[in-house]
MARNUFI-541140 format. One line per 3 residues: number of its first residue (from 1); their letters; for each residue x, y, z of N, C-alpha, C, CB. Coordinates in steps of 0.1 Angstrom, whole numbers. Glycine has a CB too. Layout:
% MARNUFI-541140
NUM = a = X:Y:Z:X:Y:Z:X:Y:Z:X:Y:Z | ...
This chain:
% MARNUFI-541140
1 = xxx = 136:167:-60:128:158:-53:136:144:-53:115:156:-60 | 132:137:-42:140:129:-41:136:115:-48:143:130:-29 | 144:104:-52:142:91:-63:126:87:-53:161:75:-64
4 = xxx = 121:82:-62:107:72:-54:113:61:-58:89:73:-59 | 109:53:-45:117:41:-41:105:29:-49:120:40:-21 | 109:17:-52:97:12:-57:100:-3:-51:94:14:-74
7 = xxx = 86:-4:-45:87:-18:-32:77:-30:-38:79:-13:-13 | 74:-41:-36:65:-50:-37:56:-56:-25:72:-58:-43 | 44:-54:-24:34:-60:-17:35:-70:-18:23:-57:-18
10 = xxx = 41:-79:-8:42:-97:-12:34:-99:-14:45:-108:-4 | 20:-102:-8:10:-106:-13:8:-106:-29:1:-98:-8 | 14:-101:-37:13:-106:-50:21:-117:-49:17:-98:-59
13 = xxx = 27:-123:-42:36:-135:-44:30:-146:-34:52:-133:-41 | 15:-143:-31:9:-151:-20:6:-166:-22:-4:-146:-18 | 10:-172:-30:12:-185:-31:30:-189:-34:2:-188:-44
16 = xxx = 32:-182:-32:50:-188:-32:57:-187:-16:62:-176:-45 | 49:-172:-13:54:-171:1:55:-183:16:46:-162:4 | 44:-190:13:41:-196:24:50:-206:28:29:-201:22
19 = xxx = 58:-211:11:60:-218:11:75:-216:15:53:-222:3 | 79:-207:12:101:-201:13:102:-189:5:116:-215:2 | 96:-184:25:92:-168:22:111:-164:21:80:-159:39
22 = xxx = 119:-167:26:135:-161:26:136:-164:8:150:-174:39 | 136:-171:2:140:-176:-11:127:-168:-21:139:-195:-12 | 114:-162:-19:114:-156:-24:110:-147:-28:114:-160:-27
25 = xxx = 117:-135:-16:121:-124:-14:135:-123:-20:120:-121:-1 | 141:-132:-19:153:-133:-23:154:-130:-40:158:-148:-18 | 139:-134:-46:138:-136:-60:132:-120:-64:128:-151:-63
28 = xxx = 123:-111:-54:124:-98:-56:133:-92:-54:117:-92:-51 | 141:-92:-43:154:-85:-48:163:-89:-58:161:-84:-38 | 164:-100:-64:174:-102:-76:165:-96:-88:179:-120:-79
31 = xxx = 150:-90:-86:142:-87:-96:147:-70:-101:127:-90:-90 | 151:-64:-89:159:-50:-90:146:-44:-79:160:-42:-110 | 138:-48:-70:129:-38:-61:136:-31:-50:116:-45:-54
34 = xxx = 135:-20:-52:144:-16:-38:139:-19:-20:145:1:-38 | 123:-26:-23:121:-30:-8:110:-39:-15:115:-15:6 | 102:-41:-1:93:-53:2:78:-45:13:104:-68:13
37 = xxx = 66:-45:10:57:-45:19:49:-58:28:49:-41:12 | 51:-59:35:48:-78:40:29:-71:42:60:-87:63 | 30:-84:42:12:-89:43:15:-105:54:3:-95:22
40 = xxx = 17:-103:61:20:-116:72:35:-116:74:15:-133:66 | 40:-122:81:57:-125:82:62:-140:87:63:-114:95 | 47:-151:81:54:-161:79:61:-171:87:61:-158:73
43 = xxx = 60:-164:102:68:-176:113:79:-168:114:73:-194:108 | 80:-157:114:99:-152:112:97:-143:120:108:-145:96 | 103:-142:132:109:-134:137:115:-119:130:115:-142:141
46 = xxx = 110:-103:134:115:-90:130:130:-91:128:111:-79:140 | 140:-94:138:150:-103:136:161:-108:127:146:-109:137 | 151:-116:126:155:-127:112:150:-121:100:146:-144:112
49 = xxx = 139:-116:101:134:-105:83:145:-93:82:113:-92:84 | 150:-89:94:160:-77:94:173:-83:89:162:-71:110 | 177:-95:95:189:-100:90:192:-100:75:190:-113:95
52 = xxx = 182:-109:70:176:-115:58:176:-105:44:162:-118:63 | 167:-91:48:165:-80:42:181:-73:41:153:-72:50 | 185:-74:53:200:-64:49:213:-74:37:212:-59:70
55 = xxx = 209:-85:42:218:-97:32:215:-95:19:214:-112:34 | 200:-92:14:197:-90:1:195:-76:-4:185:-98:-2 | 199:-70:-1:199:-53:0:181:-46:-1:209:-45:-15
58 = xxx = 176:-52:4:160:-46:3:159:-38:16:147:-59:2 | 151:-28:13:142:-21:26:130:-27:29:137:-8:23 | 125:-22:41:107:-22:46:100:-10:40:104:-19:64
61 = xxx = 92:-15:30:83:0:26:75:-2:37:75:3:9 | 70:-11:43:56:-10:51:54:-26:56:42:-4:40 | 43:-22:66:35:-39:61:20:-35:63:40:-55:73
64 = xxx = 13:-44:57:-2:-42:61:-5:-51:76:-13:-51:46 | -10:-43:83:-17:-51:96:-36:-50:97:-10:-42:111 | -36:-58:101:-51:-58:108:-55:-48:119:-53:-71:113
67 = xxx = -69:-50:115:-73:-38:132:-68:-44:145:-94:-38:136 | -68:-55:142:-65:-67:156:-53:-63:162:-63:-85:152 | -45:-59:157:-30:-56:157:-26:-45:163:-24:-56:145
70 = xxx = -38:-34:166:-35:-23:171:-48:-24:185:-36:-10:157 | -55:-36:187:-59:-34:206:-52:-39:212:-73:-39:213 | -59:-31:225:-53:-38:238:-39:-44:233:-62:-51:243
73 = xxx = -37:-50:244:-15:-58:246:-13:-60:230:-11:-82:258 | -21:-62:216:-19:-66:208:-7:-52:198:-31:-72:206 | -11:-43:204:-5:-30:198:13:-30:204:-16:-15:205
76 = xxx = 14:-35:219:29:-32:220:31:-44:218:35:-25:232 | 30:-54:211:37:-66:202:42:-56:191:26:-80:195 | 28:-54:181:33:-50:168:42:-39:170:21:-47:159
79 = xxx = 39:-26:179:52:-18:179:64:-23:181:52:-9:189 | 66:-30:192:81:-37:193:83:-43:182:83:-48:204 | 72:-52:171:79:-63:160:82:-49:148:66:-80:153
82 = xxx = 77:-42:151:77:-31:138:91:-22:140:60:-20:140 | 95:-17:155:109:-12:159:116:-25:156:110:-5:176 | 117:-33:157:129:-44:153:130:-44:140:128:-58:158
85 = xxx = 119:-46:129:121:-49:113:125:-31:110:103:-57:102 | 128:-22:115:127:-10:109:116:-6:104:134:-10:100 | 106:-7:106:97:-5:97:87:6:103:90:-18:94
88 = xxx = 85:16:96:79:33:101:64:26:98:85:53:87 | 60:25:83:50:22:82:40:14:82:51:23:77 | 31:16:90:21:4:93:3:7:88:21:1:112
91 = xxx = 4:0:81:-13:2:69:-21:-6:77:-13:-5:50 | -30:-3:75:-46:-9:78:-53:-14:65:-56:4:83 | -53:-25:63:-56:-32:47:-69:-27:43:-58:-50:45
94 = xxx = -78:-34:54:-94:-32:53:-97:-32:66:-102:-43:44 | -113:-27:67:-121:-24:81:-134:-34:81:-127:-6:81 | -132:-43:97:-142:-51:95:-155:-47:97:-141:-59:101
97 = xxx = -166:-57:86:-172:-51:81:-186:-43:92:-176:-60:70 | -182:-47:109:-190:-42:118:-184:-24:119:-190:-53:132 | -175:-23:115:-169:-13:120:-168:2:109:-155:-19:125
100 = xxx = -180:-4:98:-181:1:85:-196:5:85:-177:-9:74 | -205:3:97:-216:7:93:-217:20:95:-226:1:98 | -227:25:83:-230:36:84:-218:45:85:-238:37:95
103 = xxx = -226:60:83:-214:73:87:-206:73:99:-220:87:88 | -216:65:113:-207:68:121:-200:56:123:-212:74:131 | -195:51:118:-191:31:121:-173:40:113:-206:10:104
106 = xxx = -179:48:101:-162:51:98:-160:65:102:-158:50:80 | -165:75:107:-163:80:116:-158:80:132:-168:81:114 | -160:70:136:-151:63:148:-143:56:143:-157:54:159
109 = xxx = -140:50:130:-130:44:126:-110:56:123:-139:39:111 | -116:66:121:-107:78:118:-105:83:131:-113:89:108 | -116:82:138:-110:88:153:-100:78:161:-123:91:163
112 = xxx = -104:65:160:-95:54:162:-80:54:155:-102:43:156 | -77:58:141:-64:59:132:-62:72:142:-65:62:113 | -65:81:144:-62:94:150:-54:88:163:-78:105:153
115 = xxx = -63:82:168:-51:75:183:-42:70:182:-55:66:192 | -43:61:168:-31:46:171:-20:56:159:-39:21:163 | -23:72:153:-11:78:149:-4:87:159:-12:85:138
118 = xxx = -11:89:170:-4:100:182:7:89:191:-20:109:195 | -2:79:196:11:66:201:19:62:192:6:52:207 | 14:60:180:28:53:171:38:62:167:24:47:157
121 = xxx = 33:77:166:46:90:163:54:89:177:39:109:161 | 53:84:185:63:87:197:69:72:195:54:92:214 | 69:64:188:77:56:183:85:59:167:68:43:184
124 = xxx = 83:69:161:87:71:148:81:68:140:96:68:146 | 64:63:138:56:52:131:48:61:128:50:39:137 | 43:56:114:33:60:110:23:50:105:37:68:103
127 = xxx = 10:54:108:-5:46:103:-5:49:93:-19:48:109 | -16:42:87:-20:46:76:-30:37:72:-10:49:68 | -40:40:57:-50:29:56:-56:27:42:-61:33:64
130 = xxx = -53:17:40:-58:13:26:-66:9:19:-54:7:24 | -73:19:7:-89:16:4:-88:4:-5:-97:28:-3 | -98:-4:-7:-106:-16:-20:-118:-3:-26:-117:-37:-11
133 = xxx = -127:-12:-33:-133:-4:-39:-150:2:-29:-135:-12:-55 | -154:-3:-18:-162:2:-10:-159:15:-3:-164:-6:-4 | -148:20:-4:-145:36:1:-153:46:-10:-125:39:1
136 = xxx = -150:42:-24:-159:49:-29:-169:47:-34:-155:54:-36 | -181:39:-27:-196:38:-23:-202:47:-17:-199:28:-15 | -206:56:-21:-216:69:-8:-222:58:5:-236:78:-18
139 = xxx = -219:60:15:-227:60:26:-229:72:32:-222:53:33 | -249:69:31:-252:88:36:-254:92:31:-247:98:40 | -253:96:15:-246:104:11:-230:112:6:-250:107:15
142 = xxx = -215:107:16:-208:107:17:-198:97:11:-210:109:25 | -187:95:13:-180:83:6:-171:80:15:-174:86:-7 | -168:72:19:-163:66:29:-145:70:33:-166:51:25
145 = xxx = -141:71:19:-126:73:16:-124:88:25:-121:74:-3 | -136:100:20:-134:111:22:-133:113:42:-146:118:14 | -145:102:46:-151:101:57:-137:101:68:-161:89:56
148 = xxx = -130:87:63:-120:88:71:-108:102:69:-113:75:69 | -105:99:57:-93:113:57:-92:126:57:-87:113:48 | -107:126:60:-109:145:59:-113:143:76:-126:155:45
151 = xxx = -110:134:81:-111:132:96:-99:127:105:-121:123:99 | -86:128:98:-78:118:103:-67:133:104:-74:101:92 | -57:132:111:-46:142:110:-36:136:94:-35:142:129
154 = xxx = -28:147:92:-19:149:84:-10:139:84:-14:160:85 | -9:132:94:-3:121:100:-5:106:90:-9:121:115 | -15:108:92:-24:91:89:-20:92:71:-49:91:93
157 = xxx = -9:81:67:-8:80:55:-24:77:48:2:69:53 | -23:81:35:-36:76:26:-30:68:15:-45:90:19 | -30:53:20:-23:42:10:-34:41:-6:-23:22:20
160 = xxx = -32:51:-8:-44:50:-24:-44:41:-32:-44:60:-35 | -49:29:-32:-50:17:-38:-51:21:-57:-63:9:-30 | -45:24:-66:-50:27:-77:-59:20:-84:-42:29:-84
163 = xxx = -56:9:-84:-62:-3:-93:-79:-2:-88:-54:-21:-88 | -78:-1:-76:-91:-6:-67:-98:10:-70:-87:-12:-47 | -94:18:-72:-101:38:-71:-106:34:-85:-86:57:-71
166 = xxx = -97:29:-98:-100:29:-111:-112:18:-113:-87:26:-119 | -111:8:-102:-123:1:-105:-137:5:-97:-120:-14:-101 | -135:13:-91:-146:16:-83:-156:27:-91:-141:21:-69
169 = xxx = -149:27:-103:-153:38:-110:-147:55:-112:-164:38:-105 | -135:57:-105:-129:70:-107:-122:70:-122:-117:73:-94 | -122:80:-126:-115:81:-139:-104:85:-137:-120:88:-148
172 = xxx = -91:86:-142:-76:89:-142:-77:107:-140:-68:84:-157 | -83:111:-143:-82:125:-138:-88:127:-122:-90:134:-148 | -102:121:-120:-104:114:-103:-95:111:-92:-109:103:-103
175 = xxx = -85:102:-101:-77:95:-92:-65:112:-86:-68:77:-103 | -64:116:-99:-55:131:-97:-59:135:-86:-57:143:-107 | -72:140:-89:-78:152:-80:-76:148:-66:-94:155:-82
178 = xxx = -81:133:-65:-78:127:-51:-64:127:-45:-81:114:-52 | -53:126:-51:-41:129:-46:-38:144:-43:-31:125:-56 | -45:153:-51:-42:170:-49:-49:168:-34:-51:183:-63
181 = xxx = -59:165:-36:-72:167:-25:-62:167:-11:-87:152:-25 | -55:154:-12:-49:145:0:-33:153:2:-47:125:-6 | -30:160:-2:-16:165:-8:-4:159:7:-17:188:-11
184 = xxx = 5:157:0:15:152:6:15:140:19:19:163:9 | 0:131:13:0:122:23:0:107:17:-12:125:32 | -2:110:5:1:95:0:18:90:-4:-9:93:-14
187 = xxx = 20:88:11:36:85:10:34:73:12:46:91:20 | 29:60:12:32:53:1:19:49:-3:40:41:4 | 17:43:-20:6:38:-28:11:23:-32:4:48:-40
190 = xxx = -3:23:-37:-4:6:-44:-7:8:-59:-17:-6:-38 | 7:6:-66:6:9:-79:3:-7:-86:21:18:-84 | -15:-6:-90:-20:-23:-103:-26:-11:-107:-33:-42:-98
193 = xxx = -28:-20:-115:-42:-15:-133:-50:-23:-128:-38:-19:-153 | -56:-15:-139:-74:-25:-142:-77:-21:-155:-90:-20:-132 | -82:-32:-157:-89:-30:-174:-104:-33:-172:-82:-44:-188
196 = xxx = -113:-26:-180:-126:-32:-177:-132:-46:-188:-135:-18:-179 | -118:-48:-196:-123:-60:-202:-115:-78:-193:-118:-56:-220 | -104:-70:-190:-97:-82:-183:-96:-80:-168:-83:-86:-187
199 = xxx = -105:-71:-161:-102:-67:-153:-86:-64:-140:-110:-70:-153 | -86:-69:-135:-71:-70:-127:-57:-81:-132:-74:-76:-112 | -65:-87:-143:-55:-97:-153:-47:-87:-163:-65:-109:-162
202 = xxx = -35:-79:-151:-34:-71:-163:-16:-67:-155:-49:-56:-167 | -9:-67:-161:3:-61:-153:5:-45:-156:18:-69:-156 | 10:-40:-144:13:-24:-145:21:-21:-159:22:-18:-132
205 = xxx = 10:-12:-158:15:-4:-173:4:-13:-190:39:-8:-174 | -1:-20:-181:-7:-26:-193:-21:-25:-192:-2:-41:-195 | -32:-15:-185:-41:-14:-184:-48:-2:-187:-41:-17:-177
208 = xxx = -58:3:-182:-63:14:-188:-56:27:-176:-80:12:-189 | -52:26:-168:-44:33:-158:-37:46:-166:-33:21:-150 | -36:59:-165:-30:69:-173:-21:70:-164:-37:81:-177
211 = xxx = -7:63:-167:3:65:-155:13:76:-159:12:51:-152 | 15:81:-165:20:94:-172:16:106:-157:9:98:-190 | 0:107:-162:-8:118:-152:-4:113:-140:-24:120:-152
214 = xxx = -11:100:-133:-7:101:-119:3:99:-114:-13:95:-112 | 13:90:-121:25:93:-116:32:107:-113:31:88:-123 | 28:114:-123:34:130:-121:25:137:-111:35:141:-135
217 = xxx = 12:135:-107:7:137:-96:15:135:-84:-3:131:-95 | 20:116:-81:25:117:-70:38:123:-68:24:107:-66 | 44:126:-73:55:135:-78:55:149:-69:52:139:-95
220 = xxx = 47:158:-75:42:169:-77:32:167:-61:34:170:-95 | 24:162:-63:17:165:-50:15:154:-36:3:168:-54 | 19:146:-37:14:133:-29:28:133:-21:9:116:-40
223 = xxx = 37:137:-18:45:137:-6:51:120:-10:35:140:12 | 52:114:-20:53:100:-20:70:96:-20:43:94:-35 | 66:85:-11:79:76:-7:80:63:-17:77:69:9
226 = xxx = 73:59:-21:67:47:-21:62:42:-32:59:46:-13 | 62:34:-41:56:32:-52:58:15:-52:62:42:-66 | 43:10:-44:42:-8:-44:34:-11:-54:35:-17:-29
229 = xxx = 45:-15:-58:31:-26:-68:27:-37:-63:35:-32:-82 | 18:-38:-67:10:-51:-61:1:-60:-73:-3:-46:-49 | 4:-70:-75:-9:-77:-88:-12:-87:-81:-3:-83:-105
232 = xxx = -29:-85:-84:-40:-93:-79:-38:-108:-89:-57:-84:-82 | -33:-106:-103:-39:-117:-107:-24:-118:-119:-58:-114:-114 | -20:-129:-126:-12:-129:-133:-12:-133:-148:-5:-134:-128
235 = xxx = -14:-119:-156:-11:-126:-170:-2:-134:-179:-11:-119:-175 | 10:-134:-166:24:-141:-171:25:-153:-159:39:-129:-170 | 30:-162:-168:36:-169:-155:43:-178:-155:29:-174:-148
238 = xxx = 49:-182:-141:47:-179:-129:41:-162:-125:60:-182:-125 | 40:-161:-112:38:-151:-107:48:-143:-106:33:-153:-97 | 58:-145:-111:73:-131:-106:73:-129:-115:90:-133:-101
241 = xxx = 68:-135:-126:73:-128:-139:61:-119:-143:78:-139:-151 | 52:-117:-138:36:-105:-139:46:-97:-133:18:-108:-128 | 51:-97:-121:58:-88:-105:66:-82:-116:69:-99:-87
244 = xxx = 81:-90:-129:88:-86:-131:87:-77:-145:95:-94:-129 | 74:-80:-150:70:-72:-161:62:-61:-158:63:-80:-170 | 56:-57:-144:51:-46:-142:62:-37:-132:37:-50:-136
247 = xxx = 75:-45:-131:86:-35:-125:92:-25:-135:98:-43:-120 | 95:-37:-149:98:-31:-158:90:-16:-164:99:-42:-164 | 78:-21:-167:71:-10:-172:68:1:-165:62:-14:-176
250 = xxx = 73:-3:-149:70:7:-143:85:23:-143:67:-1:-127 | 94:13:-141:108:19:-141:108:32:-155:121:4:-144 | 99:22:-168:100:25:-182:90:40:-180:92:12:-194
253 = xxx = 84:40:-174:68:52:-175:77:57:-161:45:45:-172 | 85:56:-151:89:66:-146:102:75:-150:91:62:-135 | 107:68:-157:117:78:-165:111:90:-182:131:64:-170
256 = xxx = 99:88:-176:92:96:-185:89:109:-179:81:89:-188 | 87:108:-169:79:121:-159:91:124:-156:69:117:-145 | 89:140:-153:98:148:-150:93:153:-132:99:160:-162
């Protein structure tokens, strides 16, 4: 199998970015990440992130976009800015909240990912969509996570937010099953913890998270590219140094799994 690559969701660096986003990206890659997930791009031109990124040897694991970003004329922007940065992967963070009612509000939501993955494969792209902890709320009866991905083609990554599945109440064997369930589609994830006493004040590997099991899940079943960490909140700080203590521990618990 081949190395899983391990990227950072800037958005954990959402207060440094705004400010000298080139300088500190510059400070994840001197951190040892082999890429970057963007959450905005800051005024920069695909371009200039492309330049930038090959200077500091990082990849594009992805970026998160908005629904907005895939209507109307707004979709062959982002394809074009997305073919210039390199970038295959394009996530769906969250769904606004009109587009969430009811069974059938996420039900036309999956039939929607179903379209914008048949035009984006004929660009080399792939969708994909990222849960918080309201995917696993029954609506209906149902659960929202299931709603979209047992409706979406094989295509449509499933960005499995860990931190946010463990807070929503799944237990580490849950979070398993959900990767078997999904098999070979969570090519890329968002690797935080959660503690139920500090909750997201916690850096990877330092929470109640059984990273042993799911890591060898995504291994083993999840088709995974990708391993972003992302931290909501920082027990260290500055903020790079939460980023650089949950790289560490991460690198540490992957040379564990076989």
């Amino acid at each position: 199998m081949a190395k899983l690559k391990v990227g950072l969701q800037l958005y954990s660096l959402r207060d440094d970015m705004p400010k000298d986003p080139f300088g500190t990206v510059r400070e994840v890659a001197e951190a040892g990440f082999d890429g970057v997930e963007f959450a905005g791009f800051y005024g920069k031109s695909a371009l200039e992130w492309r330049e930038f990124l090959d200077k500091v040897g990082l990849e594009v694991a992805g970026a998160h976009i908005g629904v907005n970003g895939f209507i109307g004329e707004e979709l062959n922007k982002t394809i074009e800015y997305n073919r210039l940065l390199w970038n295959r992967n394009l996530i769906i963070p969250g769904v606004p909240e009109e587009w969430r009612r009811g069974r059938a509000g996420w039900l036309r939501f999956a039939g929607m990912l179903n379209d914008w993955s048949r035009i984006l494969g004929g660009f080399g792209m792939r969708i994909g969509y990222h849960n918080h902890w309201l995917e696993f709320q029954p609506v209906e009866g149902e659960l929202p996570f299931h709603l979209v991905f047992s409706n979406t083609n094989s295509g449509v990554i499933a960005q499995i937010d860990l931190g946010h599945a463990y807070r929503a109440g799944l237990s580490n064997s849950d979070i398993v099953d959900l990767i078997k369930r999904y098999s070979g589609r969570a090519l890329t994830v968002h690797v935080k913890d959660y503690s139920r006493s500090k909750g997201y004040n916690v850096a990877v590997g330092e929470g109640e998270l059984n990273w042993v099991e799911i890591l060898g899940a995504l291994r083993k079943y999840g088709g995974t590219e990708w391993l972003i960490i992302e931290n909501e909140e920082y027990p260290y700080k500055p903020p790079i140094e939460t980023v650089k203590v949950s790289l560490k521990n991460l690198r540490n618990m992957l040379s564990t799994v076989a």
